[in-house]
FIVEX-865201 format. One line per field, with one value per residue (C-alpha): residue number from 1; residue in one letter; x, y, z. Coordinates in steps of 0.001 Angstrom, whole numbers. Example, Ala and Ser with C-alpha at 12.3 -4.5 7.8 and 13.67 -1.06 7.14 Angstrom:
! FIVEX-865201
gulum = c(1	2)
pami = c(A	S)
X = c(12300	13670)
Y = c(-4500	-1060)
Z = c(7800	7140)
***
This chain:
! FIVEX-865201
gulum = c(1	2	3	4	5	6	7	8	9	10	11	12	13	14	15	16	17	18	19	20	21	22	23	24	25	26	27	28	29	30	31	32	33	34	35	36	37	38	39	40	41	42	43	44	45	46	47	48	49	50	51	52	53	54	55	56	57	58	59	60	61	62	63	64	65	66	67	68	69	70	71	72	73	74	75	76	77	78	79	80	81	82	83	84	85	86	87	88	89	90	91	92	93	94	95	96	97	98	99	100	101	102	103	104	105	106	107	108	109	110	111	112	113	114	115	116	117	118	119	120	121	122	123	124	125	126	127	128	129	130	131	132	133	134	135	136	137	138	139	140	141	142	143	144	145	146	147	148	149	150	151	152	153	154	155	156	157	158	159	160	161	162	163	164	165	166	167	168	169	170	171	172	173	174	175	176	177	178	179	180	181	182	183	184	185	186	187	188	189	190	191	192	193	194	195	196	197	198	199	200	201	202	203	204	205	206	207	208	209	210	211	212	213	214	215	216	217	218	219	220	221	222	223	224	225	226	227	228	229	230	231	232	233	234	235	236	237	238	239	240	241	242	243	244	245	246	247	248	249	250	251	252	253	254	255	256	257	258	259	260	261	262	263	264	265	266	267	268	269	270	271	272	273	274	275	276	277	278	279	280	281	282	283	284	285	286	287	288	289	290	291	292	293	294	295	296	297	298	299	300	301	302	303	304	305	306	307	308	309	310	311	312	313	314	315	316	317	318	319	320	321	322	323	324	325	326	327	328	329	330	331	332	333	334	335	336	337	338	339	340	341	342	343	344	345	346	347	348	349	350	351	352	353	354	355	356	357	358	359	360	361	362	363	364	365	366	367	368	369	370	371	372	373	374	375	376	377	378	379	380	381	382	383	384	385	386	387	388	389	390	391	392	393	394	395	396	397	398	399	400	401	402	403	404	405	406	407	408	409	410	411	412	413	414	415	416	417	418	419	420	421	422	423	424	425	426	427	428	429	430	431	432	433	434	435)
pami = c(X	X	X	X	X	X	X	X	X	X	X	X	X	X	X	X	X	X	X	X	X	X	X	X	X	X	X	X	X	X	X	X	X	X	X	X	X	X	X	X	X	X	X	X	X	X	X	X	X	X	X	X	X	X	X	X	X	X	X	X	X	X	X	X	X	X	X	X	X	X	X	X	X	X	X	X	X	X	X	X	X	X	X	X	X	X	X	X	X	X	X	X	X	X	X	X	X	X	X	X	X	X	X	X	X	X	X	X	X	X	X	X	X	X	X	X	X	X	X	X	X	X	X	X	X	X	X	X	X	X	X	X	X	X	X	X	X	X	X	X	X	X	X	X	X	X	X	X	X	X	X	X	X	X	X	X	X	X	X	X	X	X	X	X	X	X	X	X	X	X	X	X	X	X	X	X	X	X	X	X	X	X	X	X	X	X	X	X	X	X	X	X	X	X	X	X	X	X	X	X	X	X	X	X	X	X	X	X	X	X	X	X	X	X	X	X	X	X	X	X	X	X	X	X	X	X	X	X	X	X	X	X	X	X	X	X	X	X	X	X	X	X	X	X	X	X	X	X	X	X	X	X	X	X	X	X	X	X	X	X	X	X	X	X	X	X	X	X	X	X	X	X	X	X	X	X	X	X	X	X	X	X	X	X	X	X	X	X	X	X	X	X	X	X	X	X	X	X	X	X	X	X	X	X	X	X	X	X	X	X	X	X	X	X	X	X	X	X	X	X	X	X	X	X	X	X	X	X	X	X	X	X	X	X	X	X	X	X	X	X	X	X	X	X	X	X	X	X	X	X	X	X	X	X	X	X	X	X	X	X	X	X	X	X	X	X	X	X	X	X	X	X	X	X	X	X	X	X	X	X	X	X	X	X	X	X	X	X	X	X	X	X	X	X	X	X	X	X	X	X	X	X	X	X	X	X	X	X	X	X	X	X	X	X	X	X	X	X	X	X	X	X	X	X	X	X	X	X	X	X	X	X	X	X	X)
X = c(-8106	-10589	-13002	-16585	-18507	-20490	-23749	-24465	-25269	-28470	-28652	-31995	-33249	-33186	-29042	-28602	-27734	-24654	-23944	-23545	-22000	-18579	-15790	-13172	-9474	-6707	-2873	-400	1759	-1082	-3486	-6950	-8454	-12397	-13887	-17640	-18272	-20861	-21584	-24046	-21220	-18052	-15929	-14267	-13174	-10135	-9321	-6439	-6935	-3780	-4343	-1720	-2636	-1795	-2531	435	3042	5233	5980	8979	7882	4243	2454	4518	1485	413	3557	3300	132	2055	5370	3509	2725	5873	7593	8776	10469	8471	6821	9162	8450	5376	4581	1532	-1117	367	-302	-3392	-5187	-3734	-5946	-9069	-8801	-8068	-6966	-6795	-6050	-6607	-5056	-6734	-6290	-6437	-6055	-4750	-6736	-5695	-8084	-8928	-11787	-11308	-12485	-12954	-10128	-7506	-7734	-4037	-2590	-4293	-2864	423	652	-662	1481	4619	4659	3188	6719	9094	8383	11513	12075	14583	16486	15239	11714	11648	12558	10377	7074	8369	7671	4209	3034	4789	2952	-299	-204	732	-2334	-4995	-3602	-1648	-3682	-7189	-9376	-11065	-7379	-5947	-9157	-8866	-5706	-6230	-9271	-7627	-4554	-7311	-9647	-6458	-3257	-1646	-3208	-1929	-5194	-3747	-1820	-3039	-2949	-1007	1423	3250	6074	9029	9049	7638	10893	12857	10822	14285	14239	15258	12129	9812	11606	10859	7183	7197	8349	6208	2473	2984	3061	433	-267	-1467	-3646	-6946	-8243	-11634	-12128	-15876	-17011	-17232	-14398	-14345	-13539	-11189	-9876	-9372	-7830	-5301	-3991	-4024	-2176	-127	758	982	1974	5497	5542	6962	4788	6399	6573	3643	2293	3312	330	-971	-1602	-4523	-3397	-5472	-6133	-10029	-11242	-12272	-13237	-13949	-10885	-11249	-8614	-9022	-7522	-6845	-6941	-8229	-11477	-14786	-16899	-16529	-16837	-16958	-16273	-17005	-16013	-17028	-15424	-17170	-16841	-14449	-16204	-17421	-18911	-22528	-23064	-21555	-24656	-26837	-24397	-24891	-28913	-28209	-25502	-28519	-31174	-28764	-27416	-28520	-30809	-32671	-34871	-32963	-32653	-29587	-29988	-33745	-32953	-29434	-29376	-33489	-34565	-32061	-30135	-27016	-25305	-24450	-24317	-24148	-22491	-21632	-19282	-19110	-16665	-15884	-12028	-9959	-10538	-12217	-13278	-14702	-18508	-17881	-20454	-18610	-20906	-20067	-21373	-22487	-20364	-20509	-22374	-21490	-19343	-20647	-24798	-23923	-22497	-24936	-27650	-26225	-26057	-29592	-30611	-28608	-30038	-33629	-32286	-30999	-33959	-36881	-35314	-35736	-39155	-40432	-40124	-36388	-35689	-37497	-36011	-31876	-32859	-34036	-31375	-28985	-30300	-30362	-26926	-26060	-27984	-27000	-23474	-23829	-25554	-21739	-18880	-16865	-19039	-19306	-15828	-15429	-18115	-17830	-13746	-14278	-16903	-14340	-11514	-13445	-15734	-13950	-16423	-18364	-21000	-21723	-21920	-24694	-26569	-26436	-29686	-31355	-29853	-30266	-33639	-33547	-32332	-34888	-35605	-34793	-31222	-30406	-31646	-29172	-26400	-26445	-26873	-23653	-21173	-22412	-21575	-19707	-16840	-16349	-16166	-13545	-14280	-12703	-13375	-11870	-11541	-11191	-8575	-7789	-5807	-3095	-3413)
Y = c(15549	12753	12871	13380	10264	9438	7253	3594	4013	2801	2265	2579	-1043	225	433	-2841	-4743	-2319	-2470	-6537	-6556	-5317	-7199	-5684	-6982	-5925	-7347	-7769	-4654	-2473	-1851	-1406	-3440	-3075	-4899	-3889	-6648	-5286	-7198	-5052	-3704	-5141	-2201	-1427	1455	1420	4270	4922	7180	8401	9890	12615	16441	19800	19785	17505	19485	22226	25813	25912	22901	23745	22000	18773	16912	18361	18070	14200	14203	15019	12992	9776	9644	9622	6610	3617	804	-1428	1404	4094	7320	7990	4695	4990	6620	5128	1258	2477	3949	1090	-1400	1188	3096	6354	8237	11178	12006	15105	16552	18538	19626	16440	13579	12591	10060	8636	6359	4538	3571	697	-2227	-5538	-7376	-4731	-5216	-7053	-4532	-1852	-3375	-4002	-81	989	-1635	-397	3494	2431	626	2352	5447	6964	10763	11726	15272	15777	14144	16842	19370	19173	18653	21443	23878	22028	22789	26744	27369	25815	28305	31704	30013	29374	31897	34506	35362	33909	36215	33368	31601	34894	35535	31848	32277	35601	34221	30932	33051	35395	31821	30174	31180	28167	25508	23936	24940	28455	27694	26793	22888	23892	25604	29026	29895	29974	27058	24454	25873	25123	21419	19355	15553	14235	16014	14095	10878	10974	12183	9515	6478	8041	8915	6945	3788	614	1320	4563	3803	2126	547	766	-1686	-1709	-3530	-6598	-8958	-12325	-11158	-13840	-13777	-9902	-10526	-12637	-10419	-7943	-9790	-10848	-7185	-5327	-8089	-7607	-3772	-2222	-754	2805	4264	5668	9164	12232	13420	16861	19058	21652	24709	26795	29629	31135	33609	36383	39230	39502	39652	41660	41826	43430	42129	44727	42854	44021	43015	43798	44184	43811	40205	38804	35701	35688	32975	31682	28629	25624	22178	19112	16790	14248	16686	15602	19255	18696	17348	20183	22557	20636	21531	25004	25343	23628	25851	28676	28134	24908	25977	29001	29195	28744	31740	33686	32864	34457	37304	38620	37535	38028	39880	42845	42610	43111	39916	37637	34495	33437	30075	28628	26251	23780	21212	18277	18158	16528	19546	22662	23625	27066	27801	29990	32247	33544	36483	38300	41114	43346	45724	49274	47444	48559	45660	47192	47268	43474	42309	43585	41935	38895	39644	40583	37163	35384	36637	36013	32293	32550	35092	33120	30381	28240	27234	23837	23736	25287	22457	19507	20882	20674	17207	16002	17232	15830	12324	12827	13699	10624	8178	9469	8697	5586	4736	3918	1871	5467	7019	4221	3990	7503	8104	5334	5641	9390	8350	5852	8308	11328	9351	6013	3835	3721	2306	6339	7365	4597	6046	9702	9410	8669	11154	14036	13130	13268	17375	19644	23100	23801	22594	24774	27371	26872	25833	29278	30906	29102	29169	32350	34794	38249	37614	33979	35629	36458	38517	39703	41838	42538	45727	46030	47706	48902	47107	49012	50240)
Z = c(25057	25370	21913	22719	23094	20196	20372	18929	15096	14758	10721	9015	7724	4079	4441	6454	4260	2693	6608	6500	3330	4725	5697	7812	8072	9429	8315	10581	9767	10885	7372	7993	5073	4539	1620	80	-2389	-4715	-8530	-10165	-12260	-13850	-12063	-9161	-6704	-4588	-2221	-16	3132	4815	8047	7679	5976	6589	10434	10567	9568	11111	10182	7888	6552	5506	2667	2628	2493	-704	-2091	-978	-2833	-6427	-5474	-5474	-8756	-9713	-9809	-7492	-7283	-10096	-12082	-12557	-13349	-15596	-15129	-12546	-14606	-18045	-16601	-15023	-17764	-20206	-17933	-18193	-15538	-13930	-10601	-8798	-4847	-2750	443	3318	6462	8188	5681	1966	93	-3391	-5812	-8653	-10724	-12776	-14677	-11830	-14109	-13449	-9532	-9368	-11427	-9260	-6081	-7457	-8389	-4849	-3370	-4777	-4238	-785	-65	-2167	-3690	-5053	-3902	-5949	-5938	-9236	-8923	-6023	-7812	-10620	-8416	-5838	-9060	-10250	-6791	-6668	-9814	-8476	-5663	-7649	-9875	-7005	-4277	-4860	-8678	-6843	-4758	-2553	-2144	-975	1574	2302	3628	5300	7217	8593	10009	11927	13521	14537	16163	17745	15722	12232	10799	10645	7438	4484	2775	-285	2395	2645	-990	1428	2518	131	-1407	1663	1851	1812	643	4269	5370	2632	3322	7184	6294	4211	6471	9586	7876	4676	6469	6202	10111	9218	6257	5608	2042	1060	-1887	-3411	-6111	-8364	-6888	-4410	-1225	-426	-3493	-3118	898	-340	-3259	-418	1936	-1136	-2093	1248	3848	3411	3820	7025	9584	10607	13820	15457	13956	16605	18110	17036	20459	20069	21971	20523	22867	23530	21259	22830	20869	16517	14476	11382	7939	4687	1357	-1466	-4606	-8052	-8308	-9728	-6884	-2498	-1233	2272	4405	7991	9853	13441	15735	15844	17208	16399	13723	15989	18289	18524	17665	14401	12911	14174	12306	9339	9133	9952	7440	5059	5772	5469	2205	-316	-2546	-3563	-1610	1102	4488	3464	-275	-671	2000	945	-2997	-3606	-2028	-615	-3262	-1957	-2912	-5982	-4366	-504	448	3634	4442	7641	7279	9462	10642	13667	15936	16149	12793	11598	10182	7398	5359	1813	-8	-3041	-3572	-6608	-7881	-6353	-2559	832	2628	5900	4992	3666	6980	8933	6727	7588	10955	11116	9265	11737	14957	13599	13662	16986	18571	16689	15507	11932	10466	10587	7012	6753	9342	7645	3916	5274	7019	3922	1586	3942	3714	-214	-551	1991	-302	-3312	-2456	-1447	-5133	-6532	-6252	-6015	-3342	-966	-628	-333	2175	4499	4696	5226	8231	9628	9298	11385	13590	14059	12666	9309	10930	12269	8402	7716	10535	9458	8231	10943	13498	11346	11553	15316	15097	16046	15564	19284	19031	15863	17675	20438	18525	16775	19801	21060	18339	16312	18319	18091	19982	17849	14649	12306	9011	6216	3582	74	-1217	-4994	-6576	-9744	-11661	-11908	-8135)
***
């Protein structure tokens, strides 16, 4: 399927110069190599993007990529096992990685001396990470007890999970990233070593390195380091046959609990859908801040819930708009759906106020600056633009199209994608504990 077209960034003056300040390379095994030289600090970020998560797996295999995630922090060819985080923090820094649907990212924060030792480290599990039976083994039952921990003993894991097997029934979205007990059991080391040689390659990756460091300088330990590794062969494609929903799909979750809770989900776009950014001010005006539509009408001043989130989250294809509530102990599930029902067809009958409207554009543009304001958030912001929209320069220019969202086209966007037949809910019903 041909990706929406996306128009020119056009980057506000006050972010040019971030915009001229990067230098983009390419090696010749395929690594995408982008370079944000920045000296108002002695430290420096490094991030690794992966284009691979849980949307490129297959059923029997589910959760590999998380799995991945743990495995490759544990030893190599050069730094054996332990060794990552010991050298690492021994230098001053520290690391961490994460895995969802659609990519896994690993990086490092770290004092601008350390940067060969940093590269060195990436370098190596990059071209030879050892997957041993035992190495397996042991991180096969960190990541078992991770789910019993966050899924099946964690009400919004186990609604998680019921709610992404109602929105999708074709698609890899429909499991979840951490992947189904059976078979990250069944995960066998053949399987992580072809995962590894196909998604873990340098043609599928892309380096952000910000901070206080010559770029030549930093290019050739780069070329030094990762010139020599293998390309692999090109990632499979991932096929979206998701069928049309046509009607609301509805689950229930028993689970001891103290009180009912909610999510309701509804299809939405792919993530660079120009409609994606329209979402984002509705999800704003719906949810950040107290004052905010479904916060002061469902939490303030009905009463009916705790809290009232909603999450809209940018992935490869079709994603889901999602609105979580808990409720107080003793509330009727039913009156607290259609409250939200009611509050969201005011949005699409009348649509938002000019203030709601102005408010989300604003907090948008916050949260985009405000990331930008470190070595750490650059990176990660303007590799996560390039990995969803195919070119940073569309993150740098955020600002300005949110801007360009009017009240009209939130109407119509909730009008479009919130509709009955779109949504899937589900409801938890508390149990006793010894039920």
């Amino acid at each position: 399927m041909k990706r929406p077209s996306i128009s020119k960034p056009v980057i506000p003056p006050a972010l040019q110069p971030l915009a001229k300040s990067v230098r983009e390379h390419t090696l010749r095994n395929g690594l995408k190599v982008r370079l944000l030289p920045s000296h108002a600090v002695p430290t420096c970020t490094l991030y690794t993007f992966f284009k691979v998560g849980s949307r490129n797996e297959r059923p029997g295999a589910t959760g590999i990529s998380h799995l991945f995630e743990h495995m490759m922090f544990n030893g190599a060819k050069r730094f054996g096992p332990g060794e990552f985080d010991k050298v690492l923090e021994a230098s001053g820094g520290t690391s961490n990685a994460y895995t969802s649907n659609d990519v896994t990212v690993y990086y490092e924060d770290f004092m601008a001396e350390a940067l060969p030792t940093v590269l060195d480290l990436e370098s190596d599990r990059m071209q030879s990470l050892q997957v041993t039976p035992k190495m397996l083994e042991s991180e096969r039952q960190v990541v078992l007890e991770e789910r019993r921990l966050r899924v099946d003993n964690e009400i919004a894991g186990l609604m998680d999970e019921e709610l992404s097997s109602l929105v999708w029934k074709a698609h890899p979205y429909r499991w979840p990233v951490i992947g189904w007990q059976r078979d990250i059991e069944a995960i066998s080391r053949q399987d992580c070593l072809d995962y590894f040689r196909t998604y873990y390659a340098p043609n599928n990756a892309t380096l952000w390195l910000s901070g206080d460091f010559d770029p030549k300088e930093a290019l050739a330990l780069l070329e030094k380091r990762y010139g020599g590794i293998k390309p692999g062969p090109a990632a499979p494609p991932v096929l979206d046959a998701e069928p049309e929903q046509k009607g609301e799909r509805r689950a229930e979750v028993r689970h001891p609990a103290q009180s009912p809770s909610l999510l309701v989900a509804w299809r939405g776009p792919r993530g660079d859908d120009p409609d994606t950014l329209v979402l984002d001010v509705l999800q704003y005006a719906l949810s950040v801040g107290q004052s905010s539509r479904l916060t002061k009408a469902l939490v303030y001043q009905q009463e009916m819930a705790v809290s009232v989130s909603v999450d809209w989250t940018w992935r490869f294809d079709p994603g889901a708009f999602l609105v979580a509530m808990e409720l107080k102990p003793g509330a009727d599930p039913k009156a607290a759906e259609a409250a939200l029902y009611a509050e969201l067809e005011r949005v699409q009958e009348h649509g938002l106020e000019d203030r709601e409207v102005e408010k989300a554009r604003n907090n948008l543009s916050a949260h985009l600056i405000r990331e930008l304001s470190t070595n750490n958030g650059r990176a990660h912001a303007l590799g996560t633009y390039e990995t969803m929209l195919g070119d940073w320069r569309q993150g740098l220019a955020l600002a300005s199209r949110y801007e360009q969202v009017t009240k009209a086209q939130v109407q119509a966007a909730a009008k479009k994608y919130l509709r009955p037949e779109r949504r899937s809910v589900v409801t938890l019903v508390p149990q006793a504990v010894n039920a």
